[in-house]
C-alpha positions in Angstrom: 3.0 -15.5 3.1 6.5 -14.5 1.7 6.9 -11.1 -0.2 8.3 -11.2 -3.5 11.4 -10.5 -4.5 12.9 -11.3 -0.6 15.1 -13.9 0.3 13.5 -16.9 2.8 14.2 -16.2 6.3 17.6 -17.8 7.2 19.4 -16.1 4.1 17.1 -12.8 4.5 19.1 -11.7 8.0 22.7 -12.1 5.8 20.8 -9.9 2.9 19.5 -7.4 5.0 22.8 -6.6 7.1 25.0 -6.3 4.4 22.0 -4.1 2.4 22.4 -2.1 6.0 26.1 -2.2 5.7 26.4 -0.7 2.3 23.8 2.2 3.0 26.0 3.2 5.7 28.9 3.4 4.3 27.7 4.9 1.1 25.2 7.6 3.7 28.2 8.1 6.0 30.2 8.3 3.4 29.0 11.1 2.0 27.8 12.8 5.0 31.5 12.7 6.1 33.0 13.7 2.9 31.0 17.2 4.0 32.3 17.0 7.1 35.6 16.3 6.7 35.9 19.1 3.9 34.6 21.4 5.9 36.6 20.9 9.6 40.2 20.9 7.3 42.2 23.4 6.8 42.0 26.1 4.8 42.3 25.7 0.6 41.2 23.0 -1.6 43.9 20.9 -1.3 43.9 20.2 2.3 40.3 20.4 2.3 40.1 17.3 -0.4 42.0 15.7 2.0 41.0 16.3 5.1 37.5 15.1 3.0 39.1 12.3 2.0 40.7 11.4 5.5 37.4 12.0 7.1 35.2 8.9 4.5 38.4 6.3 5.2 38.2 6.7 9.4 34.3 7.5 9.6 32.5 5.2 7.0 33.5 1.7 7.8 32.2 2.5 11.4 29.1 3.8 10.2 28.7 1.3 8.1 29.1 -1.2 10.7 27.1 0.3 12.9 24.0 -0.1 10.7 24.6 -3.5 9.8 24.2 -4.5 13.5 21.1 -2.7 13.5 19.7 -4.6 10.7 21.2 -7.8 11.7 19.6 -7.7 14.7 16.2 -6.1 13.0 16.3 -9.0 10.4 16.9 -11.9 13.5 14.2 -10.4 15.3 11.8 -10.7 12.4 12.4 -14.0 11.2 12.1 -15.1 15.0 8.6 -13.4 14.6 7.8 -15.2 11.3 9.0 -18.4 13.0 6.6 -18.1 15.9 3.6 -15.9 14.4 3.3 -18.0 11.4 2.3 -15.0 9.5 4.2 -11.8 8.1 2.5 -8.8 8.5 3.5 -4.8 9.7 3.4 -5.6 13.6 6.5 -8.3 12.8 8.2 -5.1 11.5 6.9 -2.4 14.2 8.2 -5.3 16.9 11.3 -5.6 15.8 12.2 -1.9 15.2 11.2 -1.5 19.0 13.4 -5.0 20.6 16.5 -3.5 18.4 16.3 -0.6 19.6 15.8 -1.2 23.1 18.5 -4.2 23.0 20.8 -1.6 21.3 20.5 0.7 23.7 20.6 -1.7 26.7 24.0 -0.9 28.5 22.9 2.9 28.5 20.3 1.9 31.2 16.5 1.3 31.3 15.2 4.5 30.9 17.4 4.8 27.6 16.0 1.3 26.3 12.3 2.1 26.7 13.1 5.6 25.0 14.8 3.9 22.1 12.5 1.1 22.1 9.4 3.3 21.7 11.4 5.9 19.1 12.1 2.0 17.3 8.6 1.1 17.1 7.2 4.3 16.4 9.7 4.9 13.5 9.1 1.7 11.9 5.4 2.4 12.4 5.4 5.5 10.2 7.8 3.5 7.6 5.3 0.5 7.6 2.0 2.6 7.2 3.5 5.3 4.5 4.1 1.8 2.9 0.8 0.7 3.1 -0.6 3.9 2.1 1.9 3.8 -1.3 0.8 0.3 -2.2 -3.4 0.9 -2.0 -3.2 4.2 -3.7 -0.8 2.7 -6.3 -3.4 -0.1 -6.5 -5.8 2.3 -6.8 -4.7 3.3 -10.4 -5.2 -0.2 -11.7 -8.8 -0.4 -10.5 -11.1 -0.4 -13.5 -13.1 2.9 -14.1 -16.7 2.8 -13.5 -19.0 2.4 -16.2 -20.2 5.7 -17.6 -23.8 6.8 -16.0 -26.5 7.0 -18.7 -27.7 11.0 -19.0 -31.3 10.2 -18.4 -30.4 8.9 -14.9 -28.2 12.0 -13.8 -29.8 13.5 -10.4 -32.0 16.6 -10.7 -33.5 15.3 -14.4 -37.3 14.9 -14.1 -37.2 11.3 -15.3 -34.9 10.3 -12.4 -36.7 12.4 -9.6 -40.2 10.0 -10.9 -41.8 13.3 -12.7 -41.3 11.4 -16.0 -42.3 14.0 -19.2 -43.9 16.5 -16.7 -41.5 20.1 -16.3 -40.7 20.7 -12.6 -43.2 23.7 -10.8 -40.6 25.8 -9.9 -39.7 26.7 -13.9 
């Protein structure tokens, strides 16, 4: 089962790491931009450069570094899809954790369990607020529920079996 509107495996892993590359650049680029104004030099001047200087050495790195993470992510999944023969959240939750703990592999094994389980929870969270998006939006397409005819409302005599008699208590 292939979700619309994604590229078939092979091409997906290209697609997603340069989707990863731009985000990181673009996020990095402007969390640098504050940065980097902020660490110049005093007046606007320097500080637009020192901005400036800050989004040219920082973002391309950034960048980078998030397009290894989903290139990896991305090989991980369509390895998944290969063998699983199915797409579903846990190719997603698996992945997260492997690139995490293979990213953080040199720093030792304590470190890759850490960032293995902070991988899987993570994309845990992302998968089920994206389950939770798509039924309530499907909710709003349901169709409404016929209207209840007023004779059959709960509490009316003819619905409690007393037919034309009043209740005792009145």
């Amino acid at each position: 089962m292939e979700e619309y509107g994604r590229e078939p495996c092979p091409y997906r892993i290209v697609d997603d790491c340069g989707g990863a590359f731009a985000m990181g650049c673009i996020g990095g680029g402007v969390f640098q931009a504050i940065k980097g104004f902020r660490n110049a030099p005093s007046g606007f001047s320097k500080r637009l450069v020192g901005s400036l200087m800050a989004v040219k050495t920082r973002a391309p790195i950034i960048g980078g570094n998030f397009a290894v993470w989903g290139g990896m992510f991305s090989t991980i999944d369509c390895t998944l899809v290969h063998f699983r023969k199915k797409e579903d959240p846990w190719n997603s939750i698996i992945s997260g954790a492997a690139t995490g703990g293979i990213l953080a592999a040199r720093n030792g094994v304590g470190m890759m369990a850490g960032s293995a389980l902070v991988g899987g929870v993570l994309l845990a969270l992302i998968e089920g607020v994206g389950i939770l998006f798509t039924r309530l939006s499907a909710d709003q397409f349901r169709n409404p529920a016929p209207p209840e005819d007023p004779s059959n409302i709960l509490g009316s005599p003819s619905a409690q079996g007393l037919g034309n008699q009043t209740p005792a208590y009145q």
